[in-house]
C-alpha positions as CSV (number, residue, x, y, z in Angstrom):
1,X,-20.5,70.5,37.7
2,X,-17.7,72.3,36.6
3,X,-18.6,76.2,35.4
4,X,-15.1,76.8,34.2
5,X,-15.2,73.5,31.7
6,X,-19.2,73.7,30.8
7,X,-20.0,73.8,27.2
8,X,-22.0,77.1,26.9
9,X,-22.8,76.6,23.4
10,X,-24.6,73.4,24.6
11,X,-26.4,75.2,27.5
12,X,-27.8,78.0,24.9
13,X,-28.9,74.9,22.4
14,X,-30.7,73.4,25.9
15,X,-32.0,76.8,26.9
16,X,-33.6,77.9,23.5
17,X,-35.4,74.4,23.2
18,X,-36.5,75.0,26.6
19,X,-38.1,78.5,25.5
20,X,-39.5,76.8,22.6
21,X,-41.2,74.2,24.5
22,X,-42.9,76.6,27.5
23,X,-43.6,79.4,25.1
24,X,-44.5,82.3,27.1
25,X,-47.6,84.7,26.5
26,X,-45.3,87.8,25.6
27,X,-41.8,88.3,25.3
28,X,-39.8,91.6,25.5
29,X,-36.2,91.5,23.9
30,X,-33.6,93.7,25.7
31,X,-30.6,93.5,25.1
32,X,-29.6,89.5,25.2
33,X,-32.2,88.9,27.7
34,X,-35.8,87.4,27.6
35,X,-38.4,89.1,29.5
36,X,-40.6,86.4,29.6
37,X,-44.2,87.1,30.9
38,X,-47.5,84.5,31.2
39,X,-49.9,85.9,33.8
40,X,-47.8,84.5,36.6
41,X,-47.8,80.8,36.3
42,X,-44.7,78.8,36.0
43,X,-41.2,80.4,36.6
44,X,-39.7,79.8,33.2
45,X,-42.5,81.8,31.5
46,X,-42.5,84.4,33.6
47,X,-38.5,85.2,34.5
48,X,-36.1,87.3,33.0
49,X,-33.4,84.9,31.6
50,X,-29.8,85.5,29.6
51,X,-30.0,84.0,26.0
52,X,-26.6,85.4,24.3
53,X,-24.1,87.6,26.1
54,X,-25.5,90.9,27.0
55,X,-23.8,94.5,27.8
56,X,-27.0,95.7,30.1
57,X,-25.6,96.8,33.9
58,X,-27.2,94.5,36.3
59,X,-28.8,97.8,38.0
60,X,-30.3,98.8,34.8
61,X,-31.6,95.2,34.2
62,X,-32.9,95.0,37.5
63,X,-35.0,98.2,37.2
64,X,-36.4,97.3,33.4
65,X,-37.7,93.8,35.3
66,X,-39.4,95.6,38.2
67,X,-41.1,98.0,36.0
68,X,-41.6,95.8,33.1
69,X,-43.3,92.6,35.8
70,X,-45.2,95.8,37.6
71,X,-46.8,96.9,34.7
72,X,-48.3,93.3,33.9
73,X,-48.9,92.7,37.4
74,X,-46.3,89.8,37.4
75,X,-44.0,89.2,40.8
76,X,-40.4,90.1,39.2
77,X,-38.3,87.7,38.9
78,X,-34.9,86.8,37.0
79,X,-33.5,83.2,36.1
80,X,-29.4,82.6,36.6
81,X,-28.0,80.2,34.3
82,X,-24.5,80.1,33.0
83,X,-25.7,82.5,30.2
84,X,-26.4,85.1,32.6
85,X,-23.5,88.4,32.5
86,X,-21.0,88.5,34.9
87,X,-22.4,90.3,38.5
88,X,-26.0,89.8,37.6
89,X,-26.7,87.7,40.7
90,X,-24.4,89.2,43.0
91,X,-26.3,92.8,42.4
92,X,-29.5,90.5,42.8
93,X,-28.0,89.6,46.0
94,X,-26.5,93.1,47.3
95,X,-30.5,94.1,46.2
96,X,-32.0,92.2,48.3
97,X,-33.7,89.6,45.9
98,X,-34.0,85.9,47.4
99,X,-32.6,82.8,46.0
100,X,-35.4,80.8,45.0
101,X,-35.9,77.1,43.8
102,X,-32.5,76.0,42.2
103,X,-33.1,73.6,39.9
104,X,-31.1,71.0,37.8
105,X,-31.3,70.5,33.6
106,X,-30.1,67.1,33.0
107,X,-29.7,65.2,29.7
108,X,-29.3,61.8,28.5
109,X,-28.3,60.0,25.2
110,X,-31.0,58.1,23.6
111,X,-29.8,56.0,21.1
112,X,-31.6,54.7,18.3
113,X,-34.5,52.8,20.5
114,X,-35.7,53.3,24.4
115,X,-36.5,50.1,26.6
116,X,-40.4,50.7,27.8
117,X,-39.8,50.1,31.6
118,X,-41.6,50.5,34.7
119,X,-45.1,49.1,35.5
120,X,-46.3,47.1,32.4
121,X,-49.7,47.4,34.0
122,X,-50.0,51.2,33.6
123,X,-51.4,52.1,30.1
124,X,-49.9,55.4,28.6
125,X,-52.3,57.4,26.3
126,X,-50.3,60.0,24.4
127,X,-52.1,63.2,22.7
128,X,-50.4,65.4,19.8
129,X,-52.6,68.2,21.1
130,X,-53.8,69.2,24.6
131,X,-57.4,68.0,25.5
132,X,-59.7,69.5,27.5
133,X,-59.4,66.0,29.7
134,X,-55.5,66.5,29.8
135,X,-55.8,70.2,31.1
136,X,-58.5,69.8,33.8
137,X,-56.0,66.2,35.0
138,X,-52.8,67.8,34.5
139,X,-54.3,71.3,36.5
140,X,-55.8,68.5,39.4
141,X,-52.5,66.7,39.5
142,X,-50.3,70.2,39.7
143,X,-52.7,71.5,42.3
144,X,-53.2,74.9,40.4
145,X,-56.4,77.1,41.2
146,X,-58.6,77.6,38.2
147,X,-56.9,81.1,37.0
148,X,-53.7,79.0,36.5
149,X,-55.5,76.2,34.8
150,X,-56.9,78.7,32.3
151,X,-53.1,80.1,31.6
152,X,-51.7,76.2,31.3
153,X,-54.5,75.5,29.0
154,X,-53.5,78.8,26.6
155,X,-49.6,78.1,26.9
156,X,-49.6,74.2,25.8
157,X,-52.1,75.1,22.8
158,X,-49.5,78.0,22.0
159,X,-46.7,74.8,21.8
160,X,-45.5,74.7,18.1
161,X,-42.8,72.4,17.9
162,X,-44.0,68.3,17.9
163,X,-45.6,67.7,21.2
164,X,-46.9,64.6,23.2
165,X,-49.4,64.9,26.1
166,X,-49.4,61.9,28.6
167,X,-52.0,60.5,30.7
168,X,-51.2,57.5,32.5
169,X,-53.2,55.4,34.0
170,X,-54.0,52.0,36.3
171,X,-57.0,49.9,36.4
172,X,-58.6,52.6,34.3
173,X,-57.8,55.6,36.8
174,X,-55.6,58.3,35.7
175,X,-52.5,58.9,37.8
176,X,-50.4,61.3,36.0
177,X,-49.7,63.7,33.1
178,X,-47.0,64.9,31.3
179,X,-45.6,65.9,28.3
180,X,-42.7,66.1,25.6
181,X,-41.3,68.0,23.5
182,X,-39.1,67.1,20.0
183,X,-37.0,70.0,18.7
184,X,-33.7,69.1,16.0
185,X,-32.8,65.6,17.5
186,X,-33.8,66.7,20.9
187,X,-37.0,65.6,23.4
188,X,-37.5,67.5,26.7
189,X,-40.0,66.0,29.1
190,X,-41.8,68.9,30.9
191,X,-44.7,68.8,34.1
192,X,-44.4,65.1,34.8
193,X,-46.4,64.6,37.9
194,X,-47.9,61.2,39.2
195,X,-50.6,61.2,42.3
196,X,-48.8,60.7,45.5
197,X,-50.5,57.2,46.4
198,X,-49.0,55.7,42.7
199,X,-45.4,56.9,43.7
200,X,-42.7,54.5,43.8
201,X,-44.7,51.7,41.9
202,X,-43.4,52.6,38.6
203,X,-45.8,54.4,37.5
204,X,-44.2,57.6,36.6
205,X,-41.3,55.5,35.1
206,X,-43.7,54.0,32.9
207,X,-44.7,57.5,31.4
208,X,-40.9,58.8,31.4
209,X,-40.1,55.9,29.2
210,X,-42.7,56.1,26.9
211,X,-42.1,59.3,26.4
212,X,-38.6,59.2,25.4
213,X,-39.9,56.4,23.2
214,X,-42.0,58.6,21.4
215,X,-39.5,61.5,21.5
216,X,-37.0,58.8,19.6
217,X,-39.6,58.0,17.4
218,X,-39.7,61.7,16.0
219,X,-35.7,61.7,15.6
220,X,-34.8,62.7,19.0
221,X,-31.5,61.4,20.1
222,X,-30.9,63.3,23.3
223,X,-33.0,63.5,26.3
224,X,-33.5,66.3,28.3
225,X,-35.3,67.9,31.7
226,X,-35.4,69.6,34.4
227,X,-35.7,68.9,38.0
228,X,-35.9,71.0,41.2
229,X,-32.7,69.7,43.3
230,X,-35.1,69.2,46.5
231,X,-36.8,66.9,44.0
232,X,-34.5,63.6,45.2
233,X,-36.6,60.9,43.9
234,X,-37.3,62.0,40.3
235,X,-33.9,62.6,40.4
236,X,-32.9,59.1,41.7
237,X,-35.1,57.8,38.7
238,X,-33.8,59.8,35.9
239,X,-30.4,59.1,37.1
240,X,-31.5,55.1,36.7
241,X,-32.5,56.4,32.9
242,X,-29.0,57.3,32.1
243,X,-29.4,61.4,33.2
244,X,-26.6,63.4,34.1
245,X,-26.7,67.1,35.4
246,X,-25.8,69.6,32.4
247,X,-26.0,72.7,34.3
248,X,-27.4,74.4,37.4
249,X,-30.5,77.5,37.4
250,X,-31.7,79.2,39.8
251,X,-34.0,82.5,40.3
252,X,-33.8,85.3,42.1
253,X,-37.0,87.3,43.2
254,X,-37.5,90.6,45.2
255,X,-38.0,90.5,48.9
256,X,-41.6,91.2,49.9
257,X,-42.9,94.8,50.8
């Protein structure tokens, strides 16, 4: 990806959808950056990230985040995008703080229609609102510890914008969970996660599609996630969808005492 050539207007459009989507439990505005805060689960609710271009020093921004995160109890931490002020990770860097889980937002046009593909077996059941079901499945299939089901369950019922929740299942056992997102001619897929023994049988391709379906079905006509780049197979399938990488984030969190 070239950073010189990338469309920053289309990386903020991306970025706020993305905040819309994964709202956050509280949010403290300072000065073109999001402090983002949600008990501790999930990086993007709970990082510091750039939204519009900001005049903060990196040293003054990196002691509001450690005493902002302290005073919640929270692990500090700060996501770099291409939004992010010149020198922001560099003074991360010279601080100390650890690069941590780069990850890749990719899109993909959608047309007026989406082919249904993988296994024609596996039945998709999609929710407009998050069941109990969906939140104890989703919380199994994300291995979370019951604390970070609790939060899960209070940020998806925060969600405001049009929302599907995905279960899918095979021979009547539930195999995975995700969900999407539609925002202005846009549908994100977020926490798509299949058991380990239904990988690779196109199972989670099943769900993806479907998804996007429904996304076009509520005038979406971009696609739109995000993958951790260790993450080679979901990539491998998205790419197969018609995905490209957008842009590049990654976080930065202090070393440990």
């Amino acid at each position: 990806m070239d950073l010189a050539a990338m469309d920053l207007v289309l990386v903020q459009a991306l970025e706020e959808r993305m905040f819309n989507a994964w709202p956050a439990l509280q949010t403290i505005y300072m000065d073109g950056w999001l402090i983002r805060m949600a008990g501790g689960h999930t990086k993007r609710a709970n990082a510091a990230s750039a939204w519009v271009p900001s005049d903060l020093a990196p040293d003054d921004l990196i002691a509001a985040v450690r005493r902002l995160y302290a005073k919640a109890g929270i692990e500090p931490m700060v996501r770099i995008t291409p939004l992010a002020s010149p020198g922001v990770d560099a003074a991360l860097e010279a601080a100390g703080w650890t690069f941590y889980d780069p990850t890749l937002v990719m899109a993909a046009p959608l047309g007026e229609s989406v082919a249904i593909g993988g296994d024609a077996a596996a039945e998709v059941l999609l929710e407009d609102a998050p069941s109990d079901a969906w939140v104890r499945g989703a919380a199994i299939a994300y291995e979370l510890a019951d604390w970070q089901r609790d939060i899960l369950g209070r940020i998806v019922a925060s969600i405001r914008v049009d929302t599907a929740f995905a279960t899918v299942s095979l021979d009547g056992e539930a195999l995975g969970y995700g969900l999407a997102v539609a925002e202005r001619s846009h549908v994100g897929l977020y926490d798509l996660a299949v058991t380990p023994a239904a990988r690779g049988r196109g199972v989670g391709a099943r769900m993806v599609t479907e998804l996007l379906a429904w996304g076009v079905g509520h005038g979406a006509r971009t696609g739109y996630l995000q993958v951790r780049e260790t993450n080679t197979g979901a990539q491998a399938l998205y790419r197969r969808l018609g995905f490209a990488d957008v842009y590049r984030y990654w976080c930065r969190k202090p070393p440990k005492a």
